[in-house]
Each structure stands twice: as structure tokens, then as C-alpha cells.
C-alpha positions in Angstrom: 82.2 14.9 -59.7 84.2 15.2 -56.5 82.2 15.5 -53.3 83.6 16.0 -49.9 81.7 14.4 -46.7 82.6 16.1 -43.5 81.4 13.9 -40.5 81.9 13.8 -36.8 82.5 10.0 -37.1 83.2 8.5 -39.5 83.9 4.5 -39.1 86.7 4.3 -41.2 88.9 1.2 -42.4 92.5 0.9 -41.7 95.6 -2.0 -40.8 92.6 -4.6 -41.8 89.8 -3.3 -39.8 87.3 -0.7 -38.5 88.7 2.6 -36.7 86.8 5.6 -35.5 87.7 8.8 -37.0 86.2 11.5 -35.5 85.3 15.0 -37.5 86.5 12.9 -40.5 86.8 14.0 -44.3 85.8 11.4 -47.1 86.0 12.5 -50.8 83.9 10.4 -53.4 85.2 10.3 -56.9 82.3 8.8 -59.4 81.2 5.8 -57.7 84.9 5.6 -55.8 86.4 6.5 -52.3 89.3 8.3 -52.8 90.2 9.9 -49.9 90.0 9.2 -46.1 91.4 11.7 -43.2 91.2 14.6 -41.6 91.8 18.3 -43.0 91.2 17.6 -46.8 92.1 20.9 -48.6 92.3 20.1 -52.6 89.3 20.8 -55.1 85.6 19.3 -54.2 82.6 19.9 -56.5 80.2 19.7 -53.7 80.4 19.5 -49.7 77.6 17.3 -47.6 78.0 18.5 -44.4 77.8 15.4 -41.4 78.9 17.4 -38.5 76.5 16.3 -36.7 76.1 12.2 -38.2 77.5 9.4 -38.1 79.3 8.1 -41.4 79.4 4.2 -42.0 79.6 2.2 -44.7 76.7 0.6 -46.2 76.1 -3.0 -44.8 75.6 -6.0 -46.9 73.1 -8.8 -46.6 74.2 -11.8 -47.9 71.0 -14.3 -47.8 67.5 -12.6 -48.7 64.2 -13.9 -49.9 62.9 -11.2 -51.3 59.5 -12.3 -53.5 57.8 -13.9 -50.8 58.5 -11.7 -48.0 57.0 -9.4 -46.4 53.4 -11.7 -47.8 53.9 -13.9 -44.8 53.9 -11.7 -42.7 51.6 -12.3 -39.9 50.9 -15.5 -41.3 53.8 -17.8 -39.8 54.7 -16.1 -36.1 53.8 -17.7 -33.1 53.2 -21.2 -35.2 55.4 -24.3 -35.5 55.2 -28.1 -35.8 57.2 -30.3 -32.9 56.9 -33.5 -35.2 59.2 -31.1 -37.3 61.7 -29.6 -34.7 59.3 -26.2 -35.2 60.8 -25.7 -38.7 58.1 -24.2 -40.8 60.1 -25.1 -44.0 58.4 -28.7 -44.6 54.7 -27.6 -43.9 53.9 -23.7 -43.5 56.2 -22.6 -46.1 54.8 -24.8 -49.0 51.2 -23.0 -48.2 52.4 -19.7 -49.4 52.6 -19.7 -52.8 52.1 -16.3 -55.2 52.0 -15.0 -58.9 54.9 -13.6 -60.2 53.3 -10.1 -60.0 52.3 -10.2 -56.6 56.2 -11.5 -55.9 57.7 -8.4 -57.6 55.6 -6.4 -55.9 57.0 -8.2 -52.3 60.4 -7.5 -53.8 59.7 -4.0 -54.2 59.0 -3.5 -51.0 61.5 -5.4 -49.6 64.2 -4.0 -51.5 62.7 -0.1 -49.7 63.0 -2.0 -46.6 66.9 -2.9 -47.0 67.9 0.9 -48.3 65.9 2.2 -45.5 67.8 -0.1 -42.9 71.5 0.6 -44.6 72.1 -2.3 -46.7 73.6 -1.8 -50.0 74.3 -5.0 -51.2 71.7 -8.0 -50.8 71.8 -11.1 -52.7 68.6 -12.5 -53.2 68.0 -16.3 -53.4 65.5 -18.7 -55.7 63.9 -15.5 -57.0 60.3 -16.1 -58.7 61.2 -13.6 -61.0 64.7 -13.2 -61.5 65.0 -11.0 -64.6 62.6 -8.3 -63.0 64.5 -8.5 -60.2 67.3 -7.2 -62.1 65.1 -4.4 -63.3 63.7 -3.5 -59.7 67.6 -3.2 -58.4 68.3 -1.2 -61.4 65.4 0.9 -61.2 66.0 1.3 -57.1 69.7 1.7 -57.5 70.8 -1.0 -54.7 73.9 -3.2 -55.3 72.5 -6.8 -55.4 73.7 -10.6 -56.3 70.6 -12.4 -57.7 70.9 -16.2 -57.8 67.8 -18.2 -59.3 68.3 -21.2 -57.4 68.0 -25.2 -58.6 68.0 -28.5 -57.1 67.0 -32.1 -58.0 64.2 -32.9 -56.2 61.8 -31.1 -53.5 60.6 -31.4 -50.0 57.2 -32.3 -48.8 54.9 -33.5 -45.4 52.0 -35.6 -46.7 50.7 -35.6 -43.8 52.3 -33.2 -41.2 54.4 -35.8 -39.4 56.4 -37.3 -41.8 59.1 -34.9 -44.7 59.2 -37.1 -47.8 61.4 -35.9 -50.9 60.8 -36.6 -54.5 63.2 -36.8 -57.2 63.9 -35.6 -60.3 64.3 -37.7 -63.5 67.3 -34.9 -64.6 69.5 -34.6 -61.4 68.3 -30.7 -61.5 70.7 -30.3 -64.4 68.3 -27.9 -66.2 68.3 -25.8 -62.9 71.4 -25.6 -63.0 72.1 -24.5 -66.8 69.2 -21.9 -66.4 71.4 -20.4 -63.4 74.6 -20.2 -66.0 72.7 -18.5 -68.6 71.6 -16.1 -66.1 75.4 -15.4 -65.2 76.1 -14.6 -68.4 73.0 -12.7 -69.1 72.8 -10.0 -66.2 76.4 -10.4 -64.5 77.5 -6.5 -64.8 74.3 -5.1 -65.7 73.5 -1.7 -64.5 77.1 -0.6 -64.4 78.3 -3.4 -62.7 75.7 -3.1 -59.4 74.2 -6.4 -60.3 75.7 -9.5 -60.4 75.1 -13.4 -59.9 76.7 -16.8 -58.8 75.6 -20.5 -58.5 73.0 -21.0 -56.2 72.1 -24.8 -55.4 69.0 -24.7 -53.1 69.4 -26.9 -50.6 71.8 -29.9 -49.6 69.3 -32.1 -49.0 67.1 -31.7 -52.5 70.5 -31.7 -54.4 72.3 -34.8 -55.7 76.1 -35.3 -54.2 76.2 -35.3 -58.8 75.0 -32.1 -59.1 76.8 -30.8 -56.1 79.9 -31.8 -57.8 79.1 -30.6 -61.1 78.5 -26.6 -59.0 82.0 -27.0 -57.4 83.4 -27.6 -61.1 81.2 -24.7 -63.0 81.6 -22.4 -59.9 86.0 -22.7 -60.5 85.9 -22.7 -64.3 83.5 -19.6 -64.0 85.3 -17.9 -60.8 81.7 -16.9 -59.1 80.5 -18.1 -55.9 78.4 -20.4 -54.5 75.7 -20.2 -51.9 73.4 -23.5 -50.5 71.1 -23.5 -47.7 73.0 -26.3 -45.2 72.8 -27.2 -41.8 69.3 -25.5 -41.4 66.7 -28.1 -39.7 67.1 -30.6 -37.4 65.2 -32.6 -39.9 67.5 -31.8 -42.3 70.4 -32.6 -40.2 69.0 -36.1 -39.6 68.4 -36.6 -43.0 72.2 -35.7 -44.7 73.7 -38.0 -41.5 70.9 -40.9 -42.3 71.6 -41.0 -46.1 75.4 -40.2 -46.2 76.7 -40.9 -42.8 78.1 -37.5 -42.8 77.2 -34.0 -41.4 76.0 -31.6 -43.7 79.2 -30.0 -43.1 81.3 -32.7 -44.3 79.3 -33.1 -47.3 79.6 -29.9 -48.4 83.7 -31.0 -48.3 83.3 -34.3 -49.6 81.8 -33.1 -53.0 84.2 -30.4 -53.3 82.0 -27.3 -52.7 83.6 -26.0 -48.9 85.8 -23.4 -49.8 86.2 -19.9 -50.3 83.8 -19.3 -52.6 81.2 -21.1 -50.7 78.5 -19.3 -48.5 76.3 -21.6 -46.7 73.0 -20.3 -45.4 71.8 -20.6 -41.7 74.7 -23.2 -41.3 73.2 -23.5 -37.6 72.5 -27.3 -36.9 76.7 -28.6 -36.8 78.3 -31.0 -34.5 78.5 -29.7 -31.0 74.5 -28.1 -31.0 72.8 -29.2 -28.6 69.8 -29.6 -30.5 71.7 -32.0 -33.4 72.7 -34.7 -30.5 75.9 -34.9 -32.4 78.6 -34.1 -29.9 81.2 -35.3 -32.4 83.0 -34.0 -34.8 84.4 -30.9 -36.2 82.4 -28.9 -38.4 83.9 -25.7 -37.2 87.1 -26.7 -37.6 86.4 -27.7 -41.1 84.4 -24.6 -41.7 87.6 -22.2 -40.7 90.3 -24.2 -42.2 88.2 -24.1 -45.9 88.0 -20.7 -45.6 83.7 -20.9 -46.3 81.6 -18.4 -45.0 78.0 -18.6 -43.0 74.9 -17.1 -43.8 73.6 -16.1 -40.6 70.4 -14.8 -40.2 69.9 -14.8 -36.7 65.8 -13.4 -36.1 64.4 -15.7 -38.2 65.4 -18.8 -36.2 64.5 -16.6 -32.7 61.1 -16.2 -33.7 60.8 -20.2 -34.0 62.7 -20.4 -30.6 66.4 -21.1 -32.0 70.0 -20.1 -32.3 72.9 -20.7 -33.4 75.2 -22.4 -30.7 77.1 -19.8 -30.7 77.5 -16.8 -32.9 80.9 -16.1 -30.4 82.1 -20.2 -31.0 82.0 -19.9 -34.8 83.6 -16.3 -34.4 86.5 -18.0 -32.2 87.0 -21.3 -34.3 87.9 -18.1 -37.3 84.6 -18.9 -39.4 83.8 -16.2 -41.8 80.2 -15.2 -40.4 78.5 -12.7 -42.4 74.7 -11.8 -41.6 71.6 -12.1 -43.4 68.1 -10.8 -43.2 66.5 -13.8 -44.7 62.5 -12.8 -44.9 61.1 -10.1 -42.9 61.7 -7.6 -41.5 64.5 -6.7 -44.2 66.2 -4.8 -41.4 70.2 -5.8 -41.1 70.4 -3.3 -38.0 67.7 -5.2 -36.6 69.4 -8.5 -37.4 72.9 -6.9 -35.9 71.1 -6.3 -32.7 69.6 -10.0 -32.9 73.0 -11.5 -33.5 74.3 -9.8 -30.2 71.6 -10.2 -28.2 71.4 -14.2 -28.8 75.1 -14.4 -28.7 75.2 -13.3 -25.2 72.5 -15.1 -24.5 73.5 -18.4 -25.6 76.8 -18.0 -24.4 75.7 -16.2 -20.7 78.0 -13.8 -21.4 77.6 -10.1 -21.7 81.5 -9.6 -23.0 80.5 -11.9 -26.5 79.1 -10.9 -29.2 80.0 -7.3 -28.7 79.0 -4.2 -31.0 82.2 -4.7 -32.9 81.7 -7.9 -33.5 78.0 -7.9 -35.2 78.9 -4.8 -37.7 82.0 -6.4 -38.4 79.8 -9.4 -39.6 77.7 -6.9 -41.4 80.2 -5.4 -43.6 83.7 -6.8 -43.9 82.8 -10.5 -43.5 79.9 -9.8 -46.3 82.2 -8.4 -48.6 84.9 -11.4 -47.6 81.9 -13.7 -48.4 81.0 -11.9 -51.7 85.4 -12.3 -52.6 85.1 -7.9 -52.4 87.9 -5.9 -51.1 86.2 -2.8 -52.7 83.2 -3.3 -49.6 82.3 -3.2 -46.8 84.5 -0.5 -45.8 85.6 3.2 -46.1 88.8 3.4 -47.4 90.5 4.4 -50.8 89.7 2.7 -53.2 86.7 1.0 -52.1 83.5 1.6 -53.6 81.6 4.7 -52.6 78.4 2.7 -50.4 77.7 5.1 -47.9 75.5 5.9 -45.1 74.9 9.0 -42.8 72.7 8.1 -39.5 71.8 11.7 -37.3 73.5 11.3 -33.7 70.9 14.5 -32.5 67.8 11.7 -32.3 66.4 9.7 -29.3 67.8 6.5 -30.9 71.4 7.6 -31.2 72.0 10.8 -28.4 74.0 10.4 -26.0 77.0 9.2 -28.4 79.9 8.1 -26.2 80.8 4.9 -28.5 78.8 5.6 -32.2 79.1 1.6 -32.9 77.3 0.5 -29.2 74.4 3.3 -30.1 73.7 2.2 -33.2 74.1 -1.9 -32.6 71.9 -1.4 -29.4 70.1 1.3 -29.8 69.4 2.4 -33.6 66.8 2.1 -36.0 66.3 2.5 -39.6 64.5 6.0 -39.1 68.3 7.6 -37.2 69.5 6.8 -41.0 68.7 9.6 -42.7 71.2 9.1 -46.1 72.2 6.2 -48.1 74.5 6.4 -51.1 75.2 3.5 -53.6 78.1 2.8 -56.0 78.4 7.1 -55.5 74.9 7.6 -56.3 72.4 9.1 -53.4 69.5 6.7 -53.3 67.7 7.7 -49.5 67.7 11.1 -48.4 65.8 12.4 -45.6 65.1 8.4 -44.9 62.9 8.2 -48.1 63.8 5.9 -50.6 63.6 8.6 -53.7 60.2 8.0 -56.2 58.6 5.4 -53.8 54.9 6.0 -52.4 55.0 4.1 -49.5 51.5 4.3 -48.5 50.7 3.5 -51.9 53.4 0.5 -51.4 52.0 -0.7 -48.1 48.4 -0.7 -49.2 49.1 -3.0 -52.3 50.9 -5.8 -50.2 47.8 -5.8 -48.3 45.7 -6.4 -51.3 48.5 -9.2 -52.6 48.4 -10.8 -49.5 44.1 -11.2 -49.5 44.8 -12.8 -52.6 47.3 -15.1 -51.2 45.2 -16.2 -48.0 41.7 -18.1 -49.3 44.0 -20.1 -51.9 46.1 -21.3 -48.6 43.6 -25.4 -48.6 44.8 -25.2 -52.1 48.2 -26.3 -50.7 48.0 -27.5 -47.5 47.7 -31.4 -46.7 44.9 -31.4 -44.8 43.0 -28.4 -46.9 43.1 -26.0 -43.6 42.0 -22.6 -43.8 44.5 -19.9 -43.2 42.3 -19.4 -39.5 43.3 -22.3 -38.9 46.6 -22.7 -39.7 47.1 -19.3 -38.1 44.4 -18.4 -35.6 44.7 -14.6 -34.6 46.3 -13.7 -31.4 42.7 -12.7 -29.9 39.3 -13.6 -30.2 37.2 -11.3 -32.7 35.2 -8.9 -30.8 31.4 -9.8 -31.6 28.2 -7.6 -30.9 26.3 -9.2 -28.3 
């Protein structure tokens, strides 16, 4: 089947990067580009006609949580603990725990949420389910990594001033075995739109052992790796405390910063102002391995940080791809967020440009991921596709497609998304999903979740308390 897209843009990849091709052909073969130009006159089975879109390729997410987001939603804004640098990691997070139903019911929806904001490719991280994970991908038709996470120990705040860790008698070593067998299980399934790597959980719940032990496995196996690093002050303070050493320069001690490595978050490195480490060179060390960052820029905002800067890491030549974390699952929102706080940060309007941010959202992914076949519309590159309308309020007037849709855009301008060849939005609906239906059963998942809230927390709080509502609740006099 050989299907011609005509396009009045049509962000095109050529000479190793992005070009704008305006009234554009692009020919699908199977799930394959095959050609890229203007004026295409051989055979076509079918014709979609984008004279009057914009054609991109489909953006990649490389850090996603998907079985507990969207459930705390409303739950965790406009909340944080200063004894913990406002990190809700050590004391919020550990309150919202879910059945494995209820999670592959989040990951349902958050998997909608990704097609309907462009992203093709996602890797999930420390799935509850993993295995019907694989079937929700496959069923959904979305290209997606899935890495069940493992560590040696886990976090804790006793008493919501102090973050404890406990240990693990087996160094995480069945974690990590699990995570193999999972490679070899699912890598390829679904004709080839699902596959895995190694996916230690954090640098401060893993042993420097078991760190080394992923660097080995990861070669010998030729996958990559992904650990959360460099995302907490308290984290920060913890890695330097115990090994003298950033997290950063962990990471390179124990072998593991490299090009197969993609660290998430990877905000808190020498140099932010927040760390108080004004020494060293993390971004040096970063550029020179040739790792990648995670960077998922909204869910820090929202708890009043950045990453110092988006435009520093971009200049020191660090591969930094972008993320969407938890919710919303929205990688044109995160673009926009990226941009935004870059400038910001920086106080600089010229940083962090349009260019920039979507590079960051397809071509670094897919250099992250180790795929030349993504990220990109060119031949030979797989046939992830989207088609956003340019006659809407989000996109019209269109002088630079790129700046609209960075700035400007949101996920209901997109009106057509394509995976691996196969059409999987059209019309912006996500095809066999009831979305009411959808929306109304994360409602019921998350009651369930609430009341059992004093179940985990510390000091036995009620999720009103924990989370009082932004206004009073009106009462009859």
C-alpha cells in the first residue's frame, strides 16, 4: 500500500536537521517513508490531501509514568514540603498508591492523552503492570519502550522532616533479572512497536554494585538504560554526602554515563543555584559521554523549579530530549513549557527558541532511544506522522508553522496521527475509545484511591488535609 500525503508544510529532515518544505509530497510504503519532495508523479494507492495542514513527524516522549497518572491529579498541585526542598517525591508521592486495575485503567487514558497531543513513541517507567501495558500499546497502536524499573532499597519520611532509606538484603538483583526477562519476553512484540531496556529506578535507592552490574548487562545486551538522577535537592545532598561525588559523576564512576544512558530530570548539577555546588563540571561530563537528559520541564514548574538552563545544557552539546513525566501527557504542552522557562531562566527571549524545543522533541528522542529511523521525515525513516489544521484559531495566521504550533498550538489543531504507517487519530479521536466513558471511570478510580490516602501517610492525614480545596465549600446558611 503506497499512499501519497500532499501538505502545505511539511517539516521535513535534510543535511542532519529540520527544513520547511512547503506544498510538500511524502509517500508512505507499509510502515516506511519512502519518499520526500515536491512533484511526486509515480503510482500511489491512496492520496490524503494536507493542502491545507501542517505535516510533522510524530514526537517522542522519553520519560512517562503512565499507571499513576492522571489519578493524582488535583491531588498534588499547589502542595509542597520546604523541609524537603518542595519535592513531593519523599512524602506525597508514597500516599498514592492503586490496584493494578485502577493503574491500567490511568494508562489507558494516558496513553489517549499522548496520541491526541502527537507523541508516537513514549517510554513508560516502573510500570505497575508492565505486561498489560504491552497489551494497551498494542491494542492502541502507539510505539512505546516499557521499562519495569528496580532498585535496592526505597525512600521514606517517617515523619515529614527527615528522608530515611532502607535496604535490601539482595542489592535489587531480582529487580534487575525480572527487567531482563522482560527484554526478552516483549522486545519486538507487536511488529516491532514495542520494545524495552534497563531501567534502574533511582541513583539514590540503587547500589554503586548494581549500577555496575546495569552498565555490564546493558553492553552485553546492546539496549539502553534510563535512571532517575539529579532530581531533588535532597537527593543531590544525599549522592554528594555518601559518595563525595555529584550524581553526575556517579553515574561515570560506575560505568553507566554513556550513550546509551538517559537520565531523567538530570536538573539538580553543579552550577544550579539551588544545589550550592558552584563546582564542577557535570555538563561537561554529560556532553563529552554522549548521555542524554530526560527533561520534563512542567512537572518541576508546578513545584516552582527549573532547570538552570534548558539553553546551558543545549550549549555545553548535551543531548536533551523531553518528557511528559505524569500529567498532563501533553509533549506540545511540555514544548511550550521548555521554551517558556528557558527564556525565563535565562532573561532572554532569543533562547530556547521554537526550533530548539521540537528539536528536543523529536531528533534528540530518537538520538536518546539510539533511532535514526525517528524523529524525522525522511526516507527511510519510519512512517510516524502527524497532520495539525493551519485554518483554526490555534494555528491561523501561519507565517513560521514551527513558532504557531510551539506557542500557540494545542492538541485539538492535530487532527491526524499515524503510527509505524498505521492511522491511529483521525478527526482528533483516538479510534474505538469512549472518552466520556474513559473520563468518568478515572473519576470512580480515583474515589477509591482518596479515603485509603491515612493508610499511607505518616501522620494518618486525610486527603482534606493533605490537600485542602482551593476554596471553601459553599454551606446553606
Amino acid at each position: 500500500m503506497r499512499t501519497l500525503i500532499q501538505a502545505r508544510y511539511v517539516v521535513a529532515y535534510r543535511d542532519g536537521g529540520h527544513r520547511i518544505l512547503e506544498h510538500g509530497h511524502v509517500v508512505i510504503e507499509g510502515n516506511a517513508i519512502v519518499y520526500v519532495g515536491r512533484d511526486y508523479r509515480g503510482p500511489v494507492d491512496a492520496r490524503l490531501d494536507g493542502s491545507r495542514q501542517l505535516l510533522t513527524p510524530g514526537l517522542i516522549s522519553v520519560h512517562a509514568h503512565l499507571t499513576n497518572s492522571p489519578l493524582t491529579k488535583s491531588l498534588l498541585e499547589d502542595r509542597g514540603n520546604p523541609l524537603h526542598y518542595f519535592s513531593n517525591l519523599y512524602e506525597y508521592l508514597n500516599v498514592t498508591d492503586t490496584t493494578p486495575e485502577d493503574g491500567l485503567l490511568a494508562a489507558r487514558a494516558s496513553l489517549v492523552e499522548l496520541l491526541k497531543s502527537g507523541v508516537t513513541t513514549v517510554v513508560e517507567l516502573g510500570s505497575l503492570v508492565p505486561d498489560g501495558i504491552v497489551g494497551l500499546a498494542g491494542e492502541l497502536g502507539i510505539r512505546a519502550y516499557i521499562v519495569p524499573t528496580y532498585r535496592s532499597g526505597h525512600w521514606s519520611s517517617p515523619d515529614g522532616r527527615r528522608v530515611v532509606w532502607a535496604w535490601r538484603e539482595d542489592g535489587g538483583r531480582p529487580g534487575l533479572e525480572r527487567n531482563v526477562e522482560f527484554i526478552r519476553k516483549h522486545d519486538g512484540a507487536h511488529g516491532g512497536r514495542i520494545r524495552s531496556f534497563l531501567g534502574p529506578a533511582q541513583i539514590d535507592t540503587c547500589t554503586p554494585e548494581l549500577l555496575r552490574r546495569t552498565a555490564e548487562l546493558a553492553e552485553s545486551l546492546d539496549v539502553p538504560v534510563q535512571i532517575h538522577a539529579a532530581q531533588s535537592v535532597v537527593e543531590f545532598q544525599e549522592i554528594t554526602r555518601r559518595h563525595g561525588k555529584t550524581p553526575v559523576e556517579l553515574l561515570a564512576e560506575v560505568g553507566l554515563l554513556g550513550p546509551r544512558l538517559i537520565i531523567g530530570h538530570c536538573i539538580y548539577v553543579s552550577g544550579h543555584p539551588e544545589a550550592r555546588y558552584p563546582s564542577g563540571r557535570d555538563l561537561e561530563l554529560l556532553a563529552a559521554s554522549g548521555a542524554s537528559v530526560a527533561h520534563c520541564p512542567w512537572v518541576f514548574a508546578r513545584r516552582g523549579a527549573a532547570m538552570h538552563s534548558y539553553p546551558r545544557y543545549l550549549r555545553a552539546g548535551v543531548n536533551v530530549a523531553l518528557g511528559t513525566d505524569t500529567f498532563p501527557q501533553d509533549l506540545l504542552h511540555e514544548m511550550r513549557c521548555a521554551a517558556v522557562l528557558g527564556k525565563l531562566v535565562e532573561g532572554d527571549p532569543r533562547v530556547a527558541t521554537a526550533a530548539d524545543v521540537f528539536a528536543s522533541a523529536t531528533l534528540a528522542g530518537a538520538r536518546a532511544l539510539r533511532r535514526d529511523d525517528l524523529g524525522r521525515i525522511a526516507p527511510g525513516a519510519r512512517a510516524d506522522l502527524l497532520l495539525f489544521d493551519l485554518e483554526t484559531l490555534g494555528m491561523a495566521p501561519v507565517r513560521d508553522p514551527v513558532r504557531n504550533l510551539v506557542f500557540s498550538a494545542t492538541r485539538q489543531d492535530l487532527d491526524t496521527v499515524i503510527v509505524d504507517g498505521r492511522t491511529v487519530v483521525t478527526g482528533g479521536r483516538v479510534a474505538g475509545i469512549d472518552e466520556a466513558r474513559l473520563a468518568r471511570d478515572l473519576q470512580a478510580a480515583a474515589e477509591r484511591l482518596w479515603p485509603k490516602i491515612p493508610e499511607r501517610d505518616w501522620a494518618k492525614r486525610r486527603v482534606e488535609e493533605i490537600s485542602p480545596p482551593s476554596f471553601p465549600e459553599w454551606r446553606d446558611a
